[in-house]
HTML snippet that shows the backbone in 3Dmol.js (N, CA, C, O; Angstrom):
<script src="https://3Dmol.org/build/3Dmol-min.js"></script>
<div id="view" style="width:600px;height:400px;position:relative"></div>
<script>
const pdb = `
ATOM      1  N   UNK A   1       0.809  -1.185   0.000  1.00  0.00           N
ATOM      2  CA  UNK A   1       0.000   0.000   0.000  1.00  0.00           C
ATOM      3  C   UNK A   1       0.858   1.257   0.000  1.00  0.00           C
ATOM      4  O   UNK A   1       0.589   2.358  -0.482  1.00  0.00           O
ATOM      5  N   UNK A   2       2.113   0.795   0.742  1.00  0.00           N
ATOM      6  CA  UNK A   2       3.272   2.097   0.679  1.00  0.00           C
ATOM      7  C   UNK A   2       3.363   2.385  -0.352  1.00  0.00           C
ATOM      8  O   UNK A   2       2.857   3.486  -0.565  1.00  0.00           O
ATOM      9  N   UNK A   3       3.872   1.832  -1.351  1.00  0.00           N
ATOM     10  CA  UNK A   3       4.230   1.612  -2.898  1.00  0.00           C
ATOM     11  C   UNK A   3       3.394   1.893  -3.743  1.00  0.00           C
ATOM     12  O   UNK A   3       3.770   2.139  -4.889  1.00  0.00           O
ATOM     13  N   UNK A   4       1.781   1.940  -3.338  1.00  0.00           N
ATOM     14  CA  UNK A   4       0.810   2.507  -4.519  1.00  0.00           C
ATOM     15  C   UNK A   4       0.675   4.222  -4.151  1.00  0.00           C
ATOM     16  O   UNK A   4       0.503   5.155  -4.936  1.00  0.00           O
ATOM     17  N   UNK A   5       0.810   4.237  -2.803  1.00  0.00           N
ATOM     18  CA  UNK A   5       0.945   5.685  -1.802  1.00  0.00           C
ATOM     19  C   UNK A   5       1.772   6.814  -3.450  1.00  0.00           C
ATOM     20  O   UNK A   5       1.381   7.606  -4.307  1.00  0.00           O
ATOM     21  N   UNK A   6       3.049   6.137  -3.008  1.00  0.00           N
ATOM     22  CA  UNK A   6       4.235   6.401  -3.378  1.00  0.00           C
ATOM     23  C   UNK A   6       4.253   7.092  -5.121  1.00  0.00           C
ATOM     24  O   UNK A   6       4.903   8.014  -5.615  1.00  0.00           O
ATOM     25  N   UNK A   7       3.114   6.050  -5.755  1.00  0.00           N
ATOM     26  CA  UNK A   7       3.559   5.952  -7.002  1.00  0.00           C
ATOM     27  C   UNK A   7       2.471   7.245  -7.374  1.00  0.00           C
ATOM     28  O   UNK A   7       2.594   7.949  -8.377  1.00  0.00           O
ATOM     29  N   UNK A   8       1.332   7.406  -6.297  1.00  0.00           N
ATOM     30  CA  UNK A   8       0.480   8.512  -6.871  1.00  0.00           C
ATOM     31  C   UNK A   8       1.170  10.104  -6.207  1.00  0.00           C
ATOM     32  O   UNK A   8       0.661  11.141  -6.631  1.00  0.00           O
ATOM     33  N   UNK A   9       2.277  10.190  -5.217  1.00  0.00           N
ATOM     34  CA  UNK A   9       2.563  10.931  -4.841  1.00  0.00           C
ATOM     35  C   UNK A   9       3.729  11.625  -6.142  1.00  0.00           C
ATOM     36  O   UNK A   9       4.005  12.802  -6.371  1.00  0.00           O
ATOM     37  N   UNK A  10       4.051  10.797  -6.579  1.00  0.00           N
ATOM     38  CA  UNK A  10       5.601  11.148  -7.630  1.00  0.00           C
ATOM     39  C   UNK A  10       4.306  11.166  -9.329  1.00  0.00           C
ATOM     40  O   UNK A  10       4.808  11.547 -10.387  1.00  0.00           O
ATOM     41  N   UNK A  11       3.361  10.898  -9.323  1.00  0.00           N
ATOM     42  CA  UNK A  11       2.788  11.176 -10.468  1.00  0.00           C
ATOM     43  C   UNK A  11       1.988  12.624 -10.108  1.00  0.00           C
ATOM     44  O   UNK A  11       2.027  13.484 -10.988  1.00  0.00           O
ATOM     45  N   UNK A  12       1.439  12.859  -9.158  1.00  0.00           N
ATOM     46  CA  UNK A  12       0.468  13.386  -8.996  1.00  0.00           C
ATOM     47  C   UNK A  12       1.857  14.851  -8.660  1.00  0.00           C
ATOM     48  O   UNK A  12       1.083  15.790  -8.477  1.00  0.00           O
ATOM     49  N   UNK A  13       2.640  15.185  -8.575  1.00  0.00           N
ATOM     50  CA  UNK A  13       3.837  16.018  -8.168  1.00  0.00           C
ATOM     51  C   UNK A  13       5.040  16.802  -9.212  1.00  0.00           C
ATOM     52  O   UNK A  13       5.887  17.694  -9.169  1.00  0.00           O
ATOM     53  N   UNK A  14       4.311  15.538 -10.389  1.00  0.00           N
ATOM     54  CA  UNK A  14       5.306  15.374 -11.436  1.00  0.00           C
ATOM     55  C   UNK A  14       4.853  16.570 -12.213  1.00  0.00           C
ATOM     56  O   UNK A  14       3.702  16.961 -12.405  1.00  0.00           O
ATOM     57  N   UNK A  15       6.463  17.279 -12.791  1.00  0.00           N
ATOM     58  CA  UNK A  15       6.284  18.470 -13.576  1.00  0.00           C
ATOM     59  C   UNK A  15       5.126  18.477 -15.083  1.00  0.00           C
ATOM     60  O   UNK A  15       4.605  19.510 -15.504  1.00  0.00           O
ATOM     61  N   UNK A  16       4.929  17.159 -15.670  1.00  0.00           N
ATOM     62  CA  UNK A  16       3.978  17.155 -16.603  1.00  0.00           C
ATOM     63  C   UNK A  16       2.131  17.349 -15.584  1.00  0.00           C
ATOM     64  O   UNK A  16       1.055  17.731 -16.043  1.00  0.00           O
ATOM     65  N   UNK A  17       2.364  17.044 -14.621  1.00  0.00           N
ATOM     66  CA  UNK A  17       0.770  16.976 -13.834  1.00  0.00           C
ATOM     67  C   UNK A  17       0.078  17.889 -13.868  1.00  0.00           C
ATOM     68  O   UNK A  17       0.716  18.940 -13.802  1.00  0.00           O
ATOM     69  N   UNK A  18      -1.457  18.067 -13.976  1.00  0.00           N
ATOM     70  CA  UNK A  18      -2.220  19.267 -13.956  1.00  0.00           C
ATOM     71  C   UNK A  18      -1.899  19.800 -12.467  1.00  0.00           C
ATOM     72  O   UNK A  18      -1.899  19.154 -11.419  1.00  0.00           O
ATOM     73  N   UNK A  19      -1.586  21.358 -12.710  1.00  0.00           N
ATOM     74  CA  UNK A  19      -1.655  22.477 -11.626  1.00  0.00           C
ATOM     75  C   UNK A  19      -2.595  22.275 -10.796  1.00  0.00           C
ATOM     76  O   UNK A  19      -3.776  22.120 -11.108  1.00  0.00           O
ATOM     77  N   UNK A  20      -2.005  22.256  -9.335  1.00  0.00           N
ATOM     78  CA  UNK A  20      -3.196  21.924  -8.612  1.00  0.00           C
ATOM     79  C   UNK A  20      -4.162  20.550  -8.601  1.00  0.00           C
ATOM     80  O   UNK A  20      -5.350  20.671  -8.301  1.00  0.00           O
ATOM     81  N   UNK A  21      -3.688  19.443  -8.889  1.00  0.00           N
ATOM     82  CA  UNK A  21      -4.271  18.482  -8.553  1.00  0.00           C
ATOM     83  C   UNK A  21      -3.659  17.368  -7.688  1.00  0.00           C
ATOM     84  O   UNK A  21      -4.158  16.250  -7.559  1.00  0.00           O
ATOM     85  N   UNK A  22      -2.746  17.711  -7.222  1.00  0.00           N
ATOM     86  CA  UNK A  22      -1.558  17.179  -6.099  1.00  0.00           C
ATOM     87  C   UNK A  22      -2.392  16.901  -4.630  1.00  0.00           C
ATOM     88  O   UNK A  22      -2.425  15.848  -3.993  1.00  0.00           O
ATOM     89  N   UNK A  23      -3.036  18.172  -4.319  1.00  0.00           N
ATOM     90  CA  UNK A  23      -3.566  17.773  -2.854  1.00  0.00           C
ATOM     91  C   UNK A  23      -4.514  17.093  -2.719  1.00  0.00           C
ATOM     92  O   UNK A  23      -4.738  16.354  -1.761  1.00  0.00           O
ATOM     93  N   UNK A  24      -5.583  17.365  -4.230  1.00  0.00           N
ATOM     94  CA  UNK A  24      -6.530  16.171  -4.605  1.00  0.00           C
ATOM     95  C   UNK A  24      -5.958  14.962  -4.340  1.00  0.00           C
ATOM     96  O   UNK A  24      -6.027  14.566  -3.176  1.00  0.00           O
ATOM     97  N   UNK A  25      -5.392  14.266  -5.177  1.00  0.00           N
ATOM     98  CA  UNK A  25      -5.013  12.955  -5.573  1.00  0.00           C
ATOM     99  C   UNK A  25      -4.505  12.286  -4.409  1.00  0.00           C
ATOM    100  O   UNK A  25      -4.925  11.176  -4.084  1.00  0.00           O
ATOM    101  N   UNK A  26      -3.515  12.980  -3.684  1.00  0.00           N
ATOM    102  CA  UNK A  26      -2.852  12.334  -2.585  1.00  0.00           C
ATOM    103  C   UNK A  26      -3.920  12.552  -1.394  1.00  0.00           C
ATOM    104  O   UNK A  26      -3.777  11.854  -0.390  1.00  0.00           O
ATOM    105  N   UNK A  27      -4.737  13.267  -1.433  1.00  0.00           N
ATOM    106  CA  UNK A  27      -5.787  12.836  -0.411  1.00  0.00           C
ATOM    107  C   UNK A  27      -6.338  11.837  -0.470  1.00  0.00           C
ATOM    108  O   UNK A  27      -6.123  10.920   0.323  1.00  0.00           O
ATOM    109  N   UNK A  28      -7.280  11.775  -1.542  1.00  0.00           N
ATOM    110  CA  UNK A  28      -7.901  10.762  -2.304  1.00  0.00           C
ATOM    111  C   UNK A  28      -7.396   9.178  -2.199  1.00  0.00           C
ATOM    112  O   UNK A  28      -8.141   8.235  -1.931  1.00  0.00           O
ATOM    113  N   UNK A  29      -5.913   9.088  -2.480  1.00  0.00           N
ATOM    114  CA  UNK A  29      -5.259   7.817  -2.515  1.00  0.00           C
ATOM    115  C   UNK A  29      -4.605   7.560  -0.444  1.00  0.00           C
ATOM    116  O   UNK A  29      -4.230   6.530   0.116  1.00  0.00           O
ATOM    117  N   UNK A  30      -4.686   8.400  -0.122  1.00  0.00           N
ATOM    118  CA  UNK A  30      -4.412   8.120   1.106  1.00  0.00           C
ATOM    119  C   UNK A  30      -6.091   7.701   1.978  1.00  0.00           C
ATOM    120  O   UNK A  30      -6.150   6.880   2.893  1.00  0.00           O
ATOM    121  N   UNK A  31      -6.930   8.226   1.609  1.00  0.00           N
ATOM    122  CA  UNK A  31      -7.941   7.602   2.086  1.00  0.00           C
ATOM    123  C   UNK A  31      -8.701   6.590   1.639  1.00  0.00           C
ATOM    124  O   UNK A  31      -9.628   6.145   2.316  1.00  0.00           O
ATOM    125  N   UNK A  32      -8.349   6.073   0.316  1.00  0.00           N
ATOM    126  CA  UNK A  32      -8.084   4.628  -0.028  1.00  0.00           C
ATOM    127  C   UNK A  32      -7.851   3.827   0.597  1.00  0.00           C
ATOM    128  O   UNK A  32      -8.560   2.941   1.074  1.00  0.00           O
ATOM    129  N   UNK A  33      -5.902   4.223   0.746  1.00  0.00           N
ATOM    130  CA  UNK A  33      -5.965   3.317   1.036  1.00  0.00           C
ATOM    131  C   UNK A  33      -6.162   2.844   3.169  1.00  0.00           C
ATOM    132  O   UNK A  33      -6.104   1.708   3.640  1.00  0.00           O
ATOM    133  N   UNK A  34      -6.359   4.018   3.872  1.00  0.00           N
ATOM    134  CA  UNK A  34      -6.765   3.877   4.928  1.00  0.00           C
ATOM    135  C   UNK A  34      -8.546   3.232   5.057  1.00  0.00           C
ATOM    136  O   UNK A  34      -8.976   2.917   6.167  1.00  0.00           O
ATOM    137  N   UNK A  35      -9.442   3.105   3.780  1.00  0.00           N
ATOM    138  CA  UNK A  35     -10.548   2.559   4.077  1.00  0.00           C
ATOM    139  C   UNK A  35     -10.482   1.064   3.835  1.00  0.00           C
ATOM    140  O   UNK A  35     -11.193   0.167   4.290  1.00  0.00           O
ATOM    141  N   UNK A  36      -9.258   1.011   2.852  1.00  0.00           N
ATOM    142  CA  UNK A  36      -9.222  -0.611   2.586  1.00  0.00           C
ATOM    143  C   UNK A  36      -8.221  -1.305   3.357  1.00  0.00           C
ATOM    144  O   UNK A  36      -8.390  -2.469   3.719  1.00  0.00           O
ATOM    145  N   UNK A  37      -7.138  -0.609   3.634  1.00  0.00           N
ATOM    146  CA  UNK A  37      -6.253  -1.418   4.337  1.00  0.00           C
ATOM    147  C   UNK A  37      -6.066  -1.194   6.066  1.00  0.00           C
ATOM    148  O   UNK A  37      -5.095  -1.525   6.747  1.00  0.00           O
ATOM    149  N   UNK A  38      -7.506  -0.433   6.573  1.00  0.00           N
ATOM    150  CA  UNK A  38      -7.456  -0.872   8.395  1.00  0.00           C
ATOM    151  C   UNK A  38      -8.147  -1.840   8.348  1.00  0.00           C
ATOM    152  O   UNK A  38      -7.670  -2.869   8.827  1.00  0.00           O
ATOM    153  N   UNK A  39      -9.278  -1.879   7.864  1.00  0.00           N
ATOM    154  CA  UNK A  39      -9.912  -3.648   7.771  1.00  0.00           C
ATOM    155  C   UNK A  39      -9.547  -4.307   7.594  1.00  0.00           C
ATOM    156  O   UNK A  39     -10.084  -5.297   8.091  1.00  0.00           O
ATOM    157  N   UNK A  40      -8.425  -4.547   6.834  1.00  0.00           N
ATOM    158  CA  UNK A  40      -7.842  -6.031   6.240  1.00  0.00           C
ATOM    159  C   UNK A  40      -6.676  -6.122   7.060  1.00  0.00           C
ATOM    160  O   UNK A  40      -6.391  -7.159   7.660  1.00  0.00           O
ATOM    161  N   UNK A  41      -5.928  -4.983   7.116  1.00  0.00           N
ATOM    162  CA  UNK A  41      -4.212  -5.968   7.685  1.00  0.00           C
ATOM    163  C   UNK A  41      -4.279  -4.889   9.106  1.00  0.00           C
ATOM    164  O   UNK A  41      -3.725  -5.490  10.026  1.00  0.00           O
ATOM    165  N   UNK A  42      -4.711  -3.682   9.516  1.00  0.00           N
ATOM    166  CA  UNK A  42      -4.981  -2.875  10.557  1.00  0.00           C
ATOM    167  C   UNK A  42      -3.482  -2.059   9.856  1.00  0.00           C
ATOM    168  O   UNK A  42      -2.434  -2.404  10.401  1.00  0.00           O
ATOM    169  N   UNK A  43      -3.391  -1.280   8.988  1.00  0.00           N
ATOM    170  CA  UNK A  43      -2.261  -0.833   7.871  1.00  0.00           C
ATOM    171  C   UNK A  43      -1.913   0.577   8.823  1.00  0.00           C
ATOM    172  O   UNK A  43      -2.591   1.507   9.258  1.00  0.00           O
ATOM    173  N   UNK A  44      -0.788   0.271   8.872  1.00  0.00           N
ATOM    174  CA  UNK A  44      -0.015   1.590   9.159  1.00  0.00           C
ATOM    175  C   UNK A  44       1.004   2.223   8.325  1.00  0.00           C
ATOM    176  O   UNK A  44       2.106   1.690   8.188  1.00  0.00           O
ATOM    177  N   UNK A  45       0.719   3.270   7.789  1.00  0.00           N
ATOM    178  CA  UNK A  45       1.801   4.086   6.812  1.00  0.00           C
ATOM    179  C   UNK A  45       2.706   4.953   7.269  1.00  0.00           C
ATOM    180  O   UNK A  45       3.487   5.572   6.546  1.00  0.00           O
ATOM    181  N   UNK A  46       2.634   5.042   8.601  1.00  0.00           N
ATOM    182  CA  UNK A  46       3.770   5.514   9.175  1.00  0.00           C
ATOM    183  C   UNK A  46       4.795   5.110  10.591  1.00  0.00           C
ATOM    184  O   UNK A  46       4.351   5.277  11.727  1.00  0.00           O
ATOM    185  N   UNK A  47       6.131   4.593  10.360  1.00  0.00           N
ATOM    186  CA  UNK A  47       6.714   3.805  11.016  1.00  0.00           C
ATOM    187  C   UNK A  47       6.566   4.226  12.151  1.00  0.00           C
ATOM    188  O   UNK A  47       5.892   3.423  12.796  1.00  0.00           O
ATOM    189  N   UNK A  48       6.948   5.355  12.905  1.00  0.00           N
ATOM    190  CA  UNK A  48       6.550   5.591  14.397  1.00  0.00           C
ATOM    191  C   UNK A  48       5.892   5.356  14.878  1.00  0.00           C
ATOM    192  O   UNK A  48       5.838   5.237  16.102  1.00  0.00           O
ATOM    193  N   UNK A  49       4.624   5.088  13.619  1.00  0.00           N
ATOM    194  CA  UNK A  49       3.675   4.595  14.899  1.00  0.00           C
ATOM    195  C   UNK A  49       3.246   3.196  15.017  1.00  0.00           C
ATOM    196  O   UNK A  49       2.474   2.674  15.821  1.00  0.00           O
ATOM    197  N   UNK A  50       3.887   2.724  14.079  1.00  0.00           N
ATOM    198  CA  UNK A  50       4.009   1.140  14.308  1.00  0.00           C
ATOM    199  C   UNK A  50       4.972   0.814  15.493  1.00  0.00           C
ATOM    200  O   UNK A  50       4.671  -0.106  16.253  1.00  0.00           O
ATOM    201  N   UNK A  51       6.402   1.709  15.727  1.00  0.00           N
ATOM    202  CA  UNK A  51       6.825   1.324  16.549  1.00  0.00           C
ATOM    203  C   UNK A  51       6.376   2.094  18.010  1.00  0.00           C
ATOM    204  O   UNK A  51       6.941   1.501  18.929  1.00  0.00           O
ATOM    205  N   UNK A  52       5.704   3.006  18.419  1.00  0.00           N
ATOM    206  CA  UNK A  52       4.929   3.260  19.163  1.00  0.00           C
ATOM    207  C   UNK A  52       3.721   2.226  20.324  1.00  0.00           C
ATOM    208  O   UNK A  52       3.356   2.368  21.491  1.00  0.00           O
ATOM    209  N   UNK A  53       3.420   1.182  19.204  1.00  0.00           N
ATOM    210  CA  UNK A  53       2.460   0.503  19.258  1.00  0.00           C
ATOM    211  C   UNK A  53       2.917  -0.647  19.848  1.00  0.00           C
ATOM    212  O   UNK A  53       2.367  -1.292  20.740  1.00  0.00           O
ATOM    213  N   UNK A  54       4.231  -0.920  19.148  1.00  0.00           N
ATOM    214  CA  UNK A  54       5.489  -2.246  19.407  1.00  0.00           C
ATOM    215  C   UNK A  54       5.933  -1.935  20.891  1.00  0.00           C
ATOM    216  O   UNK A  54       5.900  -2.868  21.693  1.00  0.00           O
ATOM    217  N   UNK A  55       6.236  -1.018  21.198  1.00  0.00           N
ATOM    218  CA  UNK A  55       7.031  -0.722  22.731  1.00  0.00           C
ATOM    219  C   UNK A  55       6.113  -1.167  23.178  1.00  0.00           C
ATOM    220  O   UNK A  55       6.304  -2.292  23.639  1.00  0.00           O
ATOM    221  N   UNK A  56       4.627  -0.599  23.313  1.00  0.00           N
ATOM    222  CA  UNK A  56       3.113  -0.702  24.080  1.00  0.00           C
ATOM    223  C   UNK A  56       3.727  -2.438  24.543  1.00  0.00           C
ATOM    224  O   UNK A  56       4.363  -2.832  25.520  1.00  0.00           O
ATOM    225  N   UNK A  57       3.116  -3.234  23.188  1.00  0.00           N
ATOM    226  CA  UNK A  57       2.948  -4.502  23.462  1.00  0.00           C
ATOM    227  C   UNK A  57       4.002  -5.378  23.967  1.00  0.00           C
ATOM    228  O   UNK A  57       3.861  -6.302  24.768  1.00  0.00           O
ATOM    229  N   UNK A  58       5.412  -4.853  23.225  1.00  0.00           N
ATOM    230  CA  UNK A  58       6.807  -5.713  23.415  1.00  0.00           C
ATOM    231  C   UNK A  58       6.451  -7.021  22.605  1.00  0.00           C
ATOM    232  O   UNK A  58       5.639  -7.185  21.694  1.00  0.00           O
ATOM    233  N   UNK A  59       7.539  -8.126  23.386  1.00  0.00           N
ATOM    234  CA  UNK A  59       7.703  -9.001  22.735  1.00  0.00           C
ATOM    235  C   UNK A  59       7.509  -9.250  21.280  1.00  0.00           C
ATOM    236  O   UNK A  59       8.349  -8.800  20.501  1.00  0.00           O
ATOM    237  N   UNK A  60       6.198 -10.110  20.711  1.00  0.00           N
ATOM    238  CA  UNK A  60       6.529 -10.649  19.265  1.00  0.00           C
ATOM    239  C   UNK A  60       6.601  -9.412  18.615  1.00  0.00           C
ATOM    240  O   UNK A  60       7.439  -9.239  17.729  1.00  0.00           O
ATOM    241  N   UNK A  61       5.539  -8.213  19.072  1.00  0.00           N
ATOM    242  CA  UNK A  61       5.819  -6.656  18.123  1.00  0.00           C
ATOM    243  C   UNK A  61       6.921  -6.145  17.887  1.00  0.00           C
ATOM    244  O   UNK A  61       7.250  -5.518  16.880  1.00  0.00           O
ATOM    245  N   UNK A  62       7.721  -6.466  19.084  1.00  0.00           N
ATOM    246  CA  UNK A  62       9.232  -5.839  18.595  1.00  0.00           C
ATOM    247  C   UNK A  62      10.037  -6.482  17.891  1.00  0.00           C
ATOM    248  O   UNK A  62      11.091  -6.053  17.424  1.00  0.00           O
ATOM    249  N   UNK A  63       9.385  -8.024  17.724  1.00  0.00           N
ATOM    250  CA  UNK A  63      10.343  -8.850  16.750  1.00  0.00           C
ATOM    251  C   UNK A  63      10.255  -8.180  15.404  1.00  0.00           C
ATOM    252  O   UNK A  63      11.181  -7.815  14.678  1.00  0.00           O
ATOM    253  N   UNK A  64       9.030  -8.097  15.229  1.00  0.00           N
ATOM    254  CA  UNK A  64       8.421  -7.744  13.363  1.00  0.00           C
ATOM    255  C   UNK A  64       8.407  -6.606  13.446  1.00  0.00           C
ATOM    256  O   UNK A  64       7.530  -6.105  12.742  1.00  0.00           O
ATOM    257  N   UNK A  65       9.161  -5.714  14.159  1.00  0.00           N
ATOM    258  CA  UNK A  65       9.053  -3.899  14.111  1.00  0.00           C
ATOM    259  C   UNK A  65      10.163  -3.793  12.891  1.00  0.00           C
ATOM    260  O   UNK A  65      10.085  -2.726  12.282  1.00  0.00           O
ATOM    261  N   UNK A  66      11.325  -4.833  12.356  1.00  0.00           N
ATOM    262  CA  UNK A  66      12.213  -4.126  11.486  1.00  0.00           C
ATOM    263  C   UNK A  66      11.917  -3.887  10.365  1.00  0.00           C
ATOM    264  O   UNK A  66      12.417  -3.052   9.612  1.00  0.00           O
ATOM    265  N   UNK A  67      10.457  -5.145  10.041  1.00  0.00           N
ATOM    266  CA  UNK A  67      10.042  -4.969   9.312  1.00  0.00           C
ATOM    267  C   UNK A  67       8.485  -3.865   8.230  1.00  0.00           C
ATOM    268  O   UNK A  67       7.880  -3.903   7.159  1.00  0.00           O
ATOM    269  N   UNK A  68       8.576  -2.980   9.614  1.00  0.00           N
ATOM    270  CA  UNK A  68       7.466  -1.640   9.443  1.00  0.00           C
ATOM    271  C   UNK A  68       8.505  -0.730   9.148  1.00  0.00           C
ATOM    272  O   UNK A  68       8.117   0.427   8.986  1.00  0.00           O
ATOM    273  N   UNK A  69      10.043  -0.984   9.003  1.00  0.00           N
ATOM    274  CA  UNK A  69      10.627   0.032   8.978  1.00  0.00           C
ATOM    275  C   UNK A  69      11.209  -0.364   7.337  1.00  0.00           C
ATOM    276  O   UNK A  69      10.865   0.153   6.274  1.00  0.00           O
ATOM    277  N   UNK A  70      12.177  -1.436   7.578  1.00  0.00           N
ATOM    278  CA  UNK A  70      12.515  -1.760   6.258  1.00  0.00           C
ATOM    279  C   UNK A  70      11.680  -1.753   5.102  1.00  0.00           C
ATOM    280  O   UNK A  70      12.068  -1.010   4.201  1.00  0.00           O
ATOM    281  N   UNK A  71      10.327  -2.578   4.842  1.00  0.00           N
ATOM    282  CA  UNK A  71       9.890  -2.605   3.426  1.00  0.00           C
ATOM    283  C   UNK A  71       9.181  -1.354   3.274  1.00  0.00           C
ATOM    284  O   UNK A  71       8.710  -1.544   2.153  1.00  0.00           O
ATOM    285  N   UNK A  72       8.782  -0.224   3.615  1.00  0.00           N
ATOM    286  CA  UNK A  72       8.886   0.591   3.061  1.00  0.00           C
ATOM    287  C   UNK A  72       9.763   1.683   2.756  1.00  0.00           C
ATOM    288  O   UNK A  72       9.258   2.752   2.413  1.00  0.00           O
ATOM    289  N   UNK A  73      10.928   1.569   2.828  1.00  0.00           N
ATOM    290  CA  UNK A  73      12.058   2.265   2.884  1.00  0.00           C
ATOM    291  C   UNK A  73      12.359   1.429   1.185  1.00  0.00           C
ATOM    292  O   UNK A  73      12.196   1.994   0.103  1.00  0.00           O
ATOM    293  N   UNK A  74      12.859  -0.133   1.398  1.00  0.00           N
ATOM    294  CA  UNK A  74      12.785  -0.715   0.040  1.00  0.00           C
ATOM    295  C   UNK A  74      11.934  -0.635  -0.716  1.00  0.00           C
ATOM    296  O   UNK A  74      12.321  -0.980  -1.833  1.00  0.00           O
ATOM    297  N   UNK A  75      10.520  -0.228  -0.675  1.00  0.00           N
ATOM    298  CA  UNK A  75       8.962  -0.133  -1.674  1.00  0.00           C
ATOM    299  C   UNK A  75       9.817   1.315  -1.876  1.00  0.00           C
ATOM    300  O   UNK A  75      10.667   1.238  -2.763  1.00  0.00           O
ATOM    301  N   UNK A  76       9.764   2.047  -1.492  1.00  0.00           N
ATOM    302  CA  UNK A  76      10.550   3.790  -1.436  1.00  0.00           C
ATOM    303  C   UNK A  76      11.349   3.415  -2.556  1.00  0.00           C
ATOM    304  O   UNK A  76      10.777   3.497  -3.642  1.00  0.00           O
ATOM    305  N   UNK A  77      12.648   2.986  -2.556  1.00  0.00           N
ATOM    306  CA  UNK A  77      13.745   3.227  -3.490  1.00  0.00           C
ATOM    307  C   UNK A  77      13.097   2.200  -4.467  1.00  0.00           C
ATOM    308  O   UNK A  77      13.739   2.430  -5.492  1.00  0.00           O
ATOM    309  N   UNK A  78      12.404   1.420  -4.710  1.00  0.00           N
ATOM    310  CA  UNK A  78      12.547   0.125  -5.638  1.00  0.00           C
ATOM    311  C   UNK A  78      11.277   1.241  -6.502  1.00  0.00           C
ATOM    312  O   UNK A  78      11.376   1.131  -7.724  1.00  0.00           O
ATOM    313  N   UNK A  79      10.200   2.209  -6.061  1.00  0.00           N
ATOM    314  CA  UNK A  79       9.308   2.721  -6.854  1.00  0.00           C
ATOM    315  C   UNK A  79      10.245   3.831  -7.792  1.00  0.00           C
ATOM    316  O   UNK A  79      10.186   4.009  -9.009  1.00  0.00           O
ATOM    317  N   UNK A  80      11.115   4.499  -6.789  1.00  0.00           N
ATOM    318  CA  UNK A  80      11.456   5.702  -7.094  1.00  0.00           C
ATOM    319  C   UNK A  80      12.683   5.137  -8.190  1.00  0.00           C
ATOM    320  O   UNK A  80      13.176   6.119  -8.747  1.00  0.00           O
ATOM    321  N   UNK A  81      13.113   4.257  -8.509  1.00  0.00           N
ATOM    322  CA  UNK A  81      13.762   3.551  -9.535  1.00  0.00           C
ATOM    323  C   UNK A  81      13.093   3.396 -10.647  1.00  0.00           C
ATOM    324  O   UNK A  81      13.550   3.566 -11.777  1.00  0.00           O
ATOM    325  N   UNK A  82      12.089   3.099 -10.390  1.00  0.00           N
ATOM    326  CA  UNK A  82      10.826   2.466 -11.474  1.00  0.00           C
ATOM    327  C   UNK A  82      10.075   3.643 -12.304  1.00  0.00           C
ATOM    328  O   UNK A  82       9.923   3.843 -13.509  1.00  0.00           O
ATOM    329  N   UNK A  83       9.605   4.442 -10.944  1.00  0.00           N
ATOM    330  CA  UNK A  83       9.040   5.422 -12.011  1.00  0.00           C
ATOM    331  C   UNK A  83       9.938   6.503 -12.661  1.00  0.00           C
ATOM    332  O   UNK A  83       9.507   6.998 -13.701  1.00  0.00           O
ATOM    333  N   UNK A  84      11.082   6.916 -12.205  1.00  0.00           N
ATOM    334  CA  UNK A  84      12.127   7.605 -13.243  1.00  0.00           C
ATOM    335  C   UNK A  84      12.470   6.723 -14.248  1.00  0.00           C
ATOM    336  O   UNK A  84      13.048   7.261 -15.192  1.00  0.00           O
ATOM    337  N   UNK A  85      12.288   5.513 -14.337  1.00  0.00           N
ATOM    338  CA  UNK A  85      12.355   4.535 -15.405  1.00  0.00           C
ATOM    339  C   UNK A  85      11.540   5.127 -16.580  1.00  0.00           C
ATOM    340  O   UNK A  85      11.837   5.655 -17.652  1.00  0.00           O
ATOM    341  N   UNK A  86      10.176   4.764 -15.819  1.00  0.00           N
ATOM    342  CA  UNK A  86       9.241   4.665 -17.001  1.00  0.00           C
ATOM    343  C   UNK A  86       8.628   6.353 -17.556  1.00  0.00           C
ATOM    344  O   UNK A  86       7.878   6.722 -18.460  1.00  0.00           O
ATOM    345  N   UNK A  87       9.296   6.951 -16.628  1.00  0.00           N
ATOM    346  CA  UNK A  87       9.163   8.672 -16.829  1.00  0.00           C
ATOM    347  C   UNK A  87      10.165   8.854 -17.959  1.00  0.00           C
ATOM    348  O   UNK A  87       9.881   9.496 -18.970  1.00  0.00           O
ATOM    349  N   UNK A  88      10.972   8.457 -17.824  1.00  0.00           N
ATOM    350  CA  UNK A  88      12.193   8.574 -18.744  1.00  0.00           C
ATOM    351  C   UNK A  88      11.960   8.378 -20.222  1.00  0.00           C
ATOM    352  O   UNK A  88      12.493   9.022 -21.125  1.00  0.00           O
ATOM    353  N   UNK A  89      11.046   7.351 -20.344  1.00  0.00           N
ATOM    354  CA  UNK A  89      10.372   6.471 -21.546  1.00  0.00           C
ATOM    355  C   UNK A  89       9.312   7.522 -22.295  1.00  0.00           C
ATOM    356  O   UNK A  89       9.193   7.420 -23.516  1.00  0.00           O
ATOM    357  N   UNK A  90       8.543   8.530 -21.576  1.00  0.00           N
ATOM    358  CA  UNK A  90       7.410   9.077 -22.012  1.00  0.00           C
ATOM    359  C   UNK A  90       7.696   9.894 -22.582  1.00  0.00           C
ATOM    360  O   UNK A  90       6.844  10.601 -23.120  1.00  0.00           O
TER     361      UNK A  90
END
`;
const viewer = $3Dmol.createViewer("view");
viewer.addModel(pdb, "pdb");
viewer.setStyle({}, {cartoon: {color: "spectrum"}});
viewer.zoomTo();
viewer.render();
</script>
């Protein structure tokens, strides 16, 4: 969900984009994906407060906390690779 975040933030920002439709879009896609992804996985898009949540509980939370930090850091660089890719192409 980081990674679709991501991909409408760098389109919707991008120097070809209509003026002014930036705060649209990234609203829009952020409340996406907060209506679809607290029901299904309880989705957090921002690491602090996953690890916020991890101290609370300890144990197994702090095991899987590296991973609220890492894959979106890797979804981050692996998009931002991709779409200067395919920006490049247009």
């Amino acid at each position: 969900m980081t990674a679709m975040f991501l991909v409408i933030i760098l389109g919707a920002t991008d120097r070809r984009a209509t003026a002014g439709s930036a705060p649209i879009a990234i609203g829009l896609g952020l409340t996406l994906i907060y209506l679809i992804g607290i029901p299904v996985t309880n989705t957090s898009l921002n690491p602090a407060r996953s690890t916020g949540q991890a101290l609370f509980v300890g144990g197994w939370a702090l095991q899987q906390l590296w991973l609220f930090w890492v894959a979106p850091i890797a979804g981050t660089v692996t998009d931002t690779l991709a779409y200067r890719k395919c920006a490049a192409d247009m």
